[in-house]
C-alpha positions as a Markdown table, in Angstrom:
| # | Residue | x | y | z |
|---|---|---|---|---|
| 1 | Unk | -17.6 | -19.4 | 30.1 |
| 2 | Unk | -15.4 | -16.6 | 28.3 |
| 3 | Unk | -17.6 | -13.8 | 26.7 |
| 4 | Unk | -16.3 | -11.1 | 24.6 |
| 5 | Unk | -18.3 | -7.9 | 23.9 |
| 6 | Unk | -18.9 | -7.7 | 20.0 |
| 7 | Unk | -18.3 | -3.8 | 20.5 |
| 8 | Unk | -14.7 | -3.9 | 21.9 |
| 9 | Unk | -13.8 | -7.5 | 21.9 |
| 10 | Unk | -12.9 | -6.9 | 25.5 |
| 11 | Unk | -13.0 | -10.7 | 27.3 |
| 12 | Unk | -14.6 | -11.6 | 30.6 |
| 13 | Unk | -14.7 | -15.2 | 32.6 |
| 14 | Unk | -17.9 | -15.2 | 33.5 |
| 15 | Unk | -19.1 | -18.4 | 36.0 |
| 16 | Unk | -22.1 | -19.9 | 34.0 |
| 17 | Unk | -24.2 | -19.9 | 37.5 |
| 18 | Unk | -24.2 | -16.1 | 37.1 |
| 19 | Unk | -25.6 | -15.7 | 33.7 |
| 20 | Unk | -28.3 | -18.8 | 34.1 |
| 21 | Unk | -31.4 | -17.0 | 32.9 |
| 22 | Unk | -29.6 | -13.4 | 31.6 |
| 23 | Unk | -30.7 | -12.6 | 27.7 |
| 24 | Unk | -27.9 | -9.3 | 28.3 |
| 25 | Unk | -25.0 | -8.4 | 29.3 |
| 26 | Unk | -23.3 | -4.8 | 29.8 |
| 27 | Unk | -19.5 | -4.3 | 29.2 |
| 28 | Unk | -17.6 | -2.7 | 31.5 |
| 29 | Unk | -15.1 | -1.5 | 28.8 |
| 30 | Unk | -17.3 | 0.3 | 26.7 |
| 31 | Unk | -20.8 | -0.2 | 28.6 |
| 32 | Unk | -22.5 | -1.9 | 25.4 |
| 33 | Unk | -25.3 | -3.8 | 25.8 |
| 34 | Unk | -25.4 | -7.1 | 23.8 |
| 35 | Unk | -27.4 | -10.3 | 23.8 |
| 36 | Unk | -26.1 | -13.7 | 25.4 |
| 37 | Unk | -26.8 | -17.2 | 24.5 |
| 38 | Unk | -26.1 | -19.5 | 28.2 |
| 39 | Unk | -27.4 | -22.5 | 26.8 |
| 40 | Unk | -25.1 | -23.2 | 23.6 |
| 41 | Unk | -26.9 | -26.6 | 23.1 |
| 42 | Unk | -30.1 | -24.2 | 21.7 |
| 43 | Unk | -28.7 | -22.9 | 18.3 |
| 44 | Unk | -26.0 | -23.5 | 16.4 |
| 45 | Unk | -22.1 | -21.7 | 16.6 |
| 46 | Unk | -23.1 | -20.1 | 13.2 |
| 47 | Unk | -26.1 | -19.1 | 13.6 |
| 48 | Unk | -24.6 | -17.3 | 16.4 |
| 49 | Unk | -22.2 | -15.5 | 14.9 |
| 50 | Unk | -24.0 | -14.8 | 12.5 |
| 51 | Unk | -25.7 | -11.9 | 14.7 |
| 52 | Unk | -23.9 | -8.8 | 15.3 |
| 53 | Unk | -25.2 | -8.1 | 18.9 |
| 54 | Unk | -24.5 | -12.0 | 20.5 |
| 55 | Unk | -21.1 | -12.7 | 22.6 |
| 56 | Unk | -18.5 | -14.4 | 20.9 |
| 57 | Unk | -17.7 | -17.7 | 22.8 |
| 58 | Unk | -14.1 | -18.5 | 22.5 |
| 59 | Unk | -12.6 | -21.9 | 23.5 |
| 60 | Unk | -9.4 | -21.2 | 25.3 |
| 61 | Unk | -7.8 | -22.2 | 28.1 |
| 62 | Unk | -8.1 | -19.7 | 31.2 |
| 63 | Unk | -4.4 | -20.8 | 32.7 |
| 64 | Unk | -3.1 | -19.5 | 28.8 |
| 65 | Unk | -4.7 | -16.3 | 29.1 |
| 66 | Unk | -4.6 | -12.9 | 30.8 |
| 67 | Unk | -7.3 | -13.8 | 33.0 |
| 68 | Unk | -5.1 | -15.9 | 35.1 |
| 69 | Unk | -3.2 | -14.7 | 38.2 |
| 70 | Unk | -0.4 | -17.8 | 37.9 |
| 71 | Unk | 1.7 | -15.9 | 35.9 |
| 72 | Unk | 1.9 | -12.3 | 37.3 |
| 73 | Unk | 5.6 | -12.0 | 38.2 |
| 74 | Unk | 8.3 | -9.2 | 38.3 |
| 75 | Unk | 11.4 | -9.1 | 36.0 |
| 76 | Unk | 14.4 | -10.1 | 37.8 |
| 77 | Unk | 16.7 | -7.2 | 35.4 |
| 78 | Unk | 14.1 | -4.8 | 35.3 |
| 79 | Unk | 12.9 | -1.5 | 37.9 |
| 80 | Unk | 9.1 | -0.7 | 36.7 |
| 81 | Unk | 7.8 | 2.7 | 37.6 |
| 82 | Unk | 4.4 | 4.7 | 36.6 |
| 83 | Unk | 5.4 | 9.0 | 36.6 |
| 84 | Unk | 2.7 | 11.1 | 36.6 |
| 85 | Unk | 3.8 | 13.4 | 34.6 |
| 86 | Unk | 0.7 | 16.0 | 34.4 |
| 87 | Unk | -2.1 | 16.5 | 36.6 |
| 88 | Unk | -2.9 | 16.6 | 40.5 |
| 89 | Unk | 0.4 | 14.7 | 41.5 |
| 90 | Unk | 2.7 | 15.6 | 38.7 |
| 91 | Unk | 6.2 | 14.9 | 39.5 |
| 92 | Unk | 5.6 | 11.9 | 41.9 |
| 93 | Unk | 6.9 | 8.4 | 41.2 |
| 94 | Unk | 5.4 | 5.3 | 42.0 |
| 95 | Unk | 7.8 | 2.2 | 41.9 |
| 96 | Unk | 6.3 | -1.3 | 41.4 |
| 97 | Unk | 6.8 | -3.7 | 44.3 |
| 98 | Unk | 4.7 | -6.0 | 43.3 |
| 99 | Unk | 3.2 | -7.4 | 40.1 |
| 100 | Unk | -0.4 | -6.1 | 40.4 |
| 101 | Unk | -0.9 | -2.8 | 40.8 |
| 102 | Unk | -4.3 | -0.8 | 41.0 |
| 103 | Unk | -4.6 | 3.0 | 40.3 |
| 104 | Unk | -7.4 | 5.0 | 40.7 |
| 105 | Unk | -8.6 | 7.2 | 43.6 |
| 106 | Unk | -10.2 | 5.5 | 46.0 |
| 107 | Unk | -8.5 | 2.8 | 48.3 |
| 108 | Unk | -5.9 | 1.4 | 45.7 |
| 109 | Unk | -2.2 | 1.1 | 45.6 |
| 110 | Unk | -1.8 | 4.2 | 43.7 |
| 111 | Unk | -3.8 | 7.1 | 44.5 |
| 112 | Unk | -4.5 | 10.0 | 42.4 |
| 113 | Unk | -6.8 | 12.6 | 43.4 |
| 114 | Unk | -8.5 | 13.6 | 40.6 |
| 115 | Unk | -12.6 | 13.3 | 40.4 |
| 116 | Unk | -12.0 | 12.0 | 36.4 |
| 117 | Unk | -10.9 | 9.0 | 37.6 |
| 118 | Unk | -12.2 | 6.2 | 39.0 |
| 119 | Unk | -11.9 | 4.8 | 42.9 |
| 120 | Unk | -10.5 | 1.6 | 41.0 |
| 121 | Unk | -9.7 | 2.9 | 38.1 |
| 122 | Unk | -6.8 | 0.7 | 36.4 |
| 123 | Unk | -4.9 | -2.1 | 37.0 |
| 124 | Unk | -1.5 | -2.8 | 35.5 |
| 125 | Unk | -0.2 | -6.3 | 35.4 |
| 126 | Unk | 3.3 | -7.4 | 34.9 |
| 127 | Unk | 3.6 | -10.6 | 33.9 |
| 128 | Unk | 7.8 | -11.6 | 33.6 |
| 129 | Unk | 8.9 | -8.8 | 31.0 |
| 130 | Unk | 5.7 | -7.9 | 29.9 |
| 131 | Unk | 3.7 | -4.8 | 31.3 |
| 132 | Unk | -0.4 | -5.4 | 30.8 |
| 133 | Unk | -2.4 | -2.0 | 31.2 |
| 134 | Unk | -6.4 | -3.8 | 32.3 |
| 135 | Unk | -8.9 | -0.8 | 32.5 |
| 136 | Unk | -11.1 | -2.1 | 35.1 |
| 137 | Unk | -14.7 | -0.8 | 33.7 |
| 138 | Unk | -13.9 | 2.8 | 34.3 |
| 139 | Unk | -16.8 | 5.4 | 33.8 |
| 140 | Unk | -14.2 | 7.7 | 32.0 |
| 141 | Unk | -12.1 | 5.4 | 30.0 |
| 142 | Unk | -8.0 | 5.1 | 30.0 |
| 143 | Unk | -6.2 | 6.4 | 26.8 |
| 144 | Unk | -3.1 | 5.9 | 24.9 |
| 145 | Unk | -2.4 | 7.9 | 21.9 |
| 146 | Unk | -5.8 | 9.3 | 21.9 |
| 147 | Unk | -7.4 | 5.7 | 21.6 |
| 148 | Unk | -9.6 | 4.1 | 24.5 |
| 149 | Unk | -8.0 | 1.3 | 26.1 |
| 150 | Unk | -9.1 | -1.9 | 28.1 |
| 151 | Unk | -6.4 | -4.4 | 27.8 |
| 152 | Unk | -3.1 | -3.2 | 26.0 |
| 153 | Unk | 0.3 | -4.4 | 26.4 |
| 154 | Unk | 2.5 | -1.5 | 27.5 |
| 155 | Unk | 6.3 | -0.4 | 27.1 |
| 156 | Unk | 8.7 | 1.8 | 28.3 |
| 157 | Unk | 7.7 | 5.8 | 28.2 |
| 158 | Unk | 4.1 | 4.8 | 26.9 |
| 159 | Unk | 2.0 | 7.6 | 28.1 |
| 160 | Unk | -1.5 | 6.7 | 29.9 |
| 161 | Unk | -4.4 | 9.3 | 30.7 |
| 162 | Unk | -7.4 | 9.1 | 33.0 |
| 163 | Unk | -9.2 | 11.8 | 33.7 |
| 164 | Unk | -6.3 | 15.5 | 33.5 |
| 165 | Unk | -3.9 | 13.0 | 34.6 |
| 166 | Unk | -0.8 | 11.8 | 32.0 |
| 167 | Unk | 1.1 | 8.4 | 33.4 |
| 168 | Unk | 4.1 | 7.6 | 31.8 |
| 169 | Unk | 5.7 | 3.7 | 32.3 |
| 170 | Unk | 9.4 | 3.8 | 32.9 |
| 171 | Unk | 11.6 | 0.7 | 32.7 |
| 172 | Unk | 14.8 | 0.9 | 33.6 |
| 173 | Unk | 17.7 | -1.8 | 34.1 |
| 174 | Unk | 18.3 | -3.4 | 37.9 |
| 175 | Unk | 21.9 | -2.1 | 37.6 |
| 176 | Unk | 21.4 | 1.1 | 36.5 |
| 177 | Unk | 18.8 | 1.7 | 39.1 |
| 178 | Unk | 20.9 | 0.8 | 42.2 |
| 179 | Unk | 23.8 | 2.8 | 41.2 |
């Protein structure tokens, strides 16, 4: 079943085993409590939304969605790289190798020491020439531009902070990368 928080509209796939017999759930975006409905069949869809504090129950296709791993892929034309361009490891580089990378500070692909930030604290997902910024329920948030973020696409030189740490996405063409 997909859930979305009424507070930040953030999504989850939740298996309906695990929320047999729940009334609540927390977000991990935003840490909102709100009230869930498992069995559909017992009121109606507007009666439902009708309430501020219930789930929203959206009928859509998990393969079509961001949830899905099938489609994670890296441009063929394109070299992705995160900067960090302030904070305990300013200066360093990280290229993507691969299309799923997780940042934070504990045993992740990129590691930034900085006790703001969570052990996993972000993931970014490229999927063909799109770059996907997933906060991954972080206690103190991800930001771009000042707003909190859970999943935002994100392009070239778009600036990212968690915890004193700026990271800045880079995209630059295959051929001028090699050179």
């Amino acid at each position: 079943m997909i859930i979305e928080c009424p507070n930040c509209n953030s999504k989850y796939n939740v298996p309906d085993d695990k929320i047999q017999g729940r009334k609540k759930l927390k977000c991990s975006s935003c840490n909102n409590i709100f009230s869930i409905q498992s069995d559909r069949s017992e009121k109606s869809d507007e009666d439902s939304e009708s309430k501020k504090d219930t789930a929203k129950i959206t009928k859509q296709s998990i393969g079509e969605s961001l949830w899905s791993d099938e489609n994670l892929k890296l441009p063929e034309d394109l070299k992705i790289s995160i900067a960090v361009i302030k904070g305990a490891r300013a200066g360093y580089i990280y290229h993507l190798d691969k299309p799923y990378v997780l940042i934070g500070r504990g045993k992740v692909d990129l590691i930034i020491p900085d006790k703001e930030i969570s052990r996993k604290h972000l993931a970014i997902e490229v999927r063909n020439d799109k770059v996907f910024l997933r906060d991954l329920g972080s206690t103190n948030g991800t930001f771009i531009d000042g707003e909190k973020a859970s999943i935002t696409e994100i392009h070239d030189q778009t600036e990212l902070k968690i915890g004193q740490t700026t990271l800045m996405l880079i995209t630059t063409p295959k051929d001028n990368y090699e050179k």
